[in-house]
Structure formats: structure tokens, C-alpha cells
C-alpha positions as CSV (number, residue, x, y, z in Angstrom):
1,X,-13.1,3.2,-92.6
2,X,-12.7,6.8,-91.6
3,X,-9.2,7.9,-89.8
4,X,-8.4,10.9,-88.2
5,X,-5.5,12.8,-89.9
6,X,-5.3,16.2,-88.5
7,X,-7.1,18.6,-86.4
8,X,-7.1,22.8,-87.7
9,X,-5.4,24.9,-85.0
10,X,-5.8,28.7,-85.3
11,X,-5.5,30.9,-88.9
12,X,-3.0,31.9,-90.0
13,X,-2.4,35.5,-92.5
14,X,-5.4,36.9,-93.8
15,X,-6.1,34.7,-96.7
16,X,-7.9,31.5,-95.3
17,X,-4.9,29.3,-94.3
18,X,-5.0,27.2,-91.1
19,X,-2.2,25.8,-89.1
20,X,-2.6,22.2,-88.2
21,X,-2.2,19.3,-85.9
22,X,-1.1,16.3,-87.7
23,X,-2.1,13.3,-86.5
24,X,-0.7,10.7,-89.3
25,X,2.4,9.4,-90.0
26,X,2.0,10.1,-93.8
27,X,1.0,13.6,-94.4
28,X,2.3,13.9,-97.9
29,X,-0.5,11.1,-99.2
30,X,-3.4,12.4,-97.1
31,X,-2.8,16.2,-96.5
32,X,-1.9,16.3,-100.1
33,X,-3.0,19.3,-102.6
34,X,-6.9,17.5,-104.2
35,X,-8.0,15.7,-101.2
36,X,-11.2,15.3,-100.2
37,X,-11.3,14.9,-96.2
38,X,-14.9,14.5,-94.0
39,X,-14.9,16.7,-90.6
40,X,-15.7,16.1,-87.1
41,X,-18.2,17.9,-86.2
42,X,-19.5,17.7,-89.3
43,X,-20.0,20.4,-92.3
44,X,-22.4,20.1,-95.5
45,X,-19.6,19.7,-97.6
46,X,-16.4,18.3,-97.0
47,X,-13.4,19.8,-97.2
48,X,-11.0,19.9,-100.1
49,X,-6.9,20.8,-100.0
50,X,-6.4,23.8,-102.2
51,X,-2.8,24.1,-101.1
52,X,-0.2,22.9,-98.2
53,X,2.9,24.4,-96.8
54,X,5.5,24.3,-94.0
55,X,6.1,27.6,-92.1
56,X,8.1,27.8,-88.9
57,X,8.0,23.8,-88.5
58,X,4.0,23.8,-88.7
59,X,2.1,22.9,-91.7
60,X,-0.4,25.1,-92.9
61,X,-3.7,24.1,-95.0
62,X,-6.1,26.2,-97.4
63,X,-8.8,24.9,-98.3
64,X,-11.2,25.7,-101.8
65,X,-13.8,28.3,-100.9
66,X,-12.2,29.6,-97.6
67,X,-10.8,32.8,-99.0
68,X,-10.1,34.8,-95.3
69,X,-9.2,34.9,-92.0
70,X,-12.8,34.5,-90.3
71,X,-13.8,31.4,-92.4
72,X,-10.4,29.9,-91.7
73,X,-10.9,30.7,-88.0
74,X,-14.3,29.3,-88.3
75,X,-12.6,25.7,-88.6
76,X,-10.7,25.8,-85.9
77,X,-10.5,22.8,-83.5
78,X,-12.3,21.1,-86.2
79,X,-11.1,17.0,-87.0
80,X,-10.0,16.2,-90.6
81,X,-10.8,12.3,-91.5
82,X,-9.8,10.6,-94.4
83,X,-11.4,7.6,-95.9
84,X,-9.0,4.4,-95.5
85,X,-9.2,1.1,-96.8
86,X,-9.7,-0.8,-93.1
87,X,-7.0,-3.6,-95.2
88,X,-4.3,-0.9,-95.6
89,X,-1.4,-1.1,-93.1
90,X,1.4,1.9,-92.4
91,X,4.5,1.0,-94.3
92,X,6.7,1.0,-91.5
93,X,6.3,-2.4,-89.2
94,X,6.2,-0.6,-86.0
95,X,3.5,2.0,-86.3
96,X,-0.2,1.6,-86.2
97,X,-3.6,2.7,-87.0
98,X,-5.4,3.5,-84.2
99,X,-8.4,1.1,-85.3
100,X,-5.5,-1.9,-85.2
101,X,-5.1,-1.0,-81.5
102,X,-8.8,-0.3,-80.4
103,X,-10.0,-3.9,-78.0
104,X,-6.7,-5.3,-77.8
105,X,-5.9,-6.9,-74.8
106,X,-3.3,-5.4,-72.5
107,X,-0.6,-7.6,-70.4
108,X,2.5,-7.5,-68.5
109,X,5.6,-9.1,-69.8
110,X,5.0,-11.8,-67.1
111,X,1.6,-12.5,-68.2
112,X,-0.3,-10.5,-65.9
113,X,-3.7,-8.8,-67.5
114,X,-3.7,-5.1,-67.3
115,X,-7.3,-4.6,-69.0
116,X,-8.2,-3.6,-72.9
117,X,-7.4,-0.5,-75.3
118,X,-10.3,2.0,-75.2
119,X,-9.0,4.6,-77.8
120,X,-5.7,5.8,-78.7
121,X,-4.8,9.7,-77.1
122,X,-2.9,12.3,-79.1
123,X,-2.2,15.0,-76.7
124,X,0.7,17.0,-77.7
125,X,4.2,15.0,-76.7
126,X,3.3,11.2,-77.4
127,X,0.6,9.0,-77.8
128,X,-1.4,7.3,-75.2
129,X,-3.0,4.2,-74.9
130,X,-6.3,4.2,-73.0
131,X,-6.6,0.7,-71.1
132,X,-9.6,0.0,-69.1
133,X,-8.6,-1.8,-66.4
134,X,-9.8,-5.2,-65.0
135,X,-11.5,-3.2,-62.0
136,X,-13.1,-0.7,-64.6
137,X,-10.6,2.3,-63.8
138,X,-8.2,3.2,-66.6
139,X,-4.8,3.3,-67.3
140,X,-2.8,5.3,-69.8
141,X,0.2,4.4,-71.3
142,X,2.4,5.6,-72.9
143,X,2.6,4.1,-76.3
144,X,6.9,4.2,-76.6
145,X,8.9,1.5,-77.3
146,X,10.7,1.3,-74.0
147,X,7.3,1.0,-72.5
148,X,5.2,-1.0,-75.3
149,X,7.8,-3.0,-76.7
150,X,5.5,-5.6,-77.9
151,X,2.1,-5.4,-80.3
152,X,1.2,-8.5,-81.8
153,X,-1.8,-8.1,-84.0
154,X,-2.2,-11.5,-85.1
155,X,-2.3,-12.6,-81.1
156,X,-5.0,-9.6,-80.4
157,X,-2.2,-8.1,-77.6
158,X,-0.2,-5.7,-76.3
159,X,2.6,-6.2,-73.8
160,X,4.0,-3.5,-71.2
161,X,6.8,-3.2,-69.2
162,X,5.6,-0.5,-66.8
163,X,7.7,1.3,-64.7
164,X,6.8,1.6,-61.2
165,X,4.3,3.9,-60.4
166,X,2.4,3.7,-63.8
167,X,-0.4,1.2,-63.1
168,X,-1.0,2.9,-59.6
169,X,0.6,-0.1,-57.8
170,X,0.7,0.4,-53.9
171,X,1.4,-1.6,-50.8
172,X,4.6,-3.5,-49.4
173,X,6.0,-5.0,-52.6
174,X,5.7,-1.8,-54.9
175,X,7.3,0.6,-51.6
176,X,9.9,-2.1,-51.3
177,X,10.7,-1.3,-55.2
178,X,10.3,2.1,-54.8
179,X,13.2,2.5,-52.0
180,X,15.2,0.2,-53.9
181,X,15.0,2.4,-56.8
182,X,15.8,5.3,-54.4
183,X,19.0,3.3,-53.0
184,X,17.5,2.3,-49.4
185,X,17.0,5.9,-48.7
């Protein structure tokens, strides 16, 4: 199974490095110096991790056989994907693969059905999950604890606690909440 791990940004110096956008929780095993990662869009050949740094906070990549600024800047915006056993769980019980969250069902502490995970967003800030709803709109959440405080993988769910406001609720009963939030004002 293929996972995205990181996506090139802009070079960096005149000697082929890349900054990047990491997008796993365990850049030190598939970032590392020797690996082999596909691309999205695709290239002949994949590419291989000469070296890896940290500079200013932001990693930076170089890979074998891009030796200046224009073929490092002829990467950019360009997925890295690793090839991942689809058996191999993150060591830490409370993160996830994206696949793991892909066609789960989504519901409200109470019980209510909010719709199914599409995909699994990464804009900068936090994740988001991407629920088509019931009524075929969609729905993102944010994937945070005080939010998501339930996935159950064995179960094939997710449960929410949205706040107000999130799932686009409207009429008497969410206004009545609203101004109660607001303190009758």
C-alpha cells in the first residue's frame, strides 16, 4: 500500500535541496538517508534520499542526481509516497493512517449519523476529516481530540462531539443554543 509522506515545497541554496511538507508522524524511518519513495505526479524513476536536514524548523531533502537549484525547483509541489505494509500500525494508539480512516462511518456521541470519511485533508494547521454527509454535502472536521474523541477501528466508526455551528445546523433548536452560548444576549 502506498502512503503519502511528504510533499517538496520550494529549493532551497543552490545545490539541489528542497524544503518539505511532512505529512507523517515518523519522518526519521521514511524520510531517512537511502529511501526509495514513488511520486505523485509521477517521474521515470523514483526518488532516492541522498541526504536530510533541519534548517530554521523545516526539513530539507536532496535527493541522488538533483545537483542544482532548477532540478530541485523542478520538484516542487510534487507528493513523496512510501510503500507500507497495509498491516503496519503507527506506534502510538491514537494516531492513524489515513487508509485506517478512509469509509468509516461518522456519528454523534448520541448516535446520530453524520455521513462517511472521504479522504483525510492536510492543509497547514491540523488535519481534516472529509465526511460526506447523509444528504451528499460534506462536512469537515476537524480531526482533534476535543472534537474526535473517539475512533474505533474494530467497530468501522468515528464519533464527534461537534460544536455548534460545525455541521451547519440551523433553525429553532441550534439559535436557541447559540444565544445560550452567547448568555441570552
Amino acid at each position: 500500500m502506498q502512503l503519502v509522506v511528504a510533499r517538496i515545497g520550494r529549493a532551497h541554496g543552490i545545490k539541489g535541496e528542497v524544503t518539505v511538507e511532512v505529512r507523517t508522524d515518523e519522518p526519521e524511518s521514511r524520510l531517512a538517508p537511502g529511501a526509495v519513495l514513488a511520486t505523485d505526479p509521477p517521474r521515470p524513476d523514483p526518488l532516492t534520499i541522498e541526504r536530510g536536514r533541519v534548517h530554521s524548523g523545516r526539513l530539507l531533502l536532496r535527493f541522488e542526481g538533483v545537483q542544482d537549484r532548477g532540478a530541485a525547483e523542478a520538484l516542487r509541489n510534487t507528493l513523496l509516497i512510501a510503500e507500507v505494509d497495509p498491516d503496519e500500525q503507527p506506534e502510538d494508539p491514537e494516531e492513524f493512517y489515513d487508509h485506517q480512516l478512509v469509509d468509516l462511518d461518522v456519528v454523534t456521541r448520541d448516535g446520530t449519523a453524520v455521513g462517511r470519511v472521504e479522504e483525510v485533508a492536510h492543509p497547514p494547521g491540523q488535519d481534516l476529516l472529509v465526511v460526506k454527509r447523509e444528504d451528499g454535502s460534506e462536512a469537515l472536521i476537524p480531526f482533534v481530540t476535543e472534537i474526535v474523541p473517539e475512533v474505533d477501528l474494530e467497530a468501522q466508526r468515528i464519533v464527534i462531539e461537534p460544536p455548534p455551528g460545525l455541521l451547519g445546523e440551523t433553525g429553532p433548536r441550534a439559535d436557541a443554543e447559540r444565544e445560550a452560548e452567547d448568555g441570552g444576549r
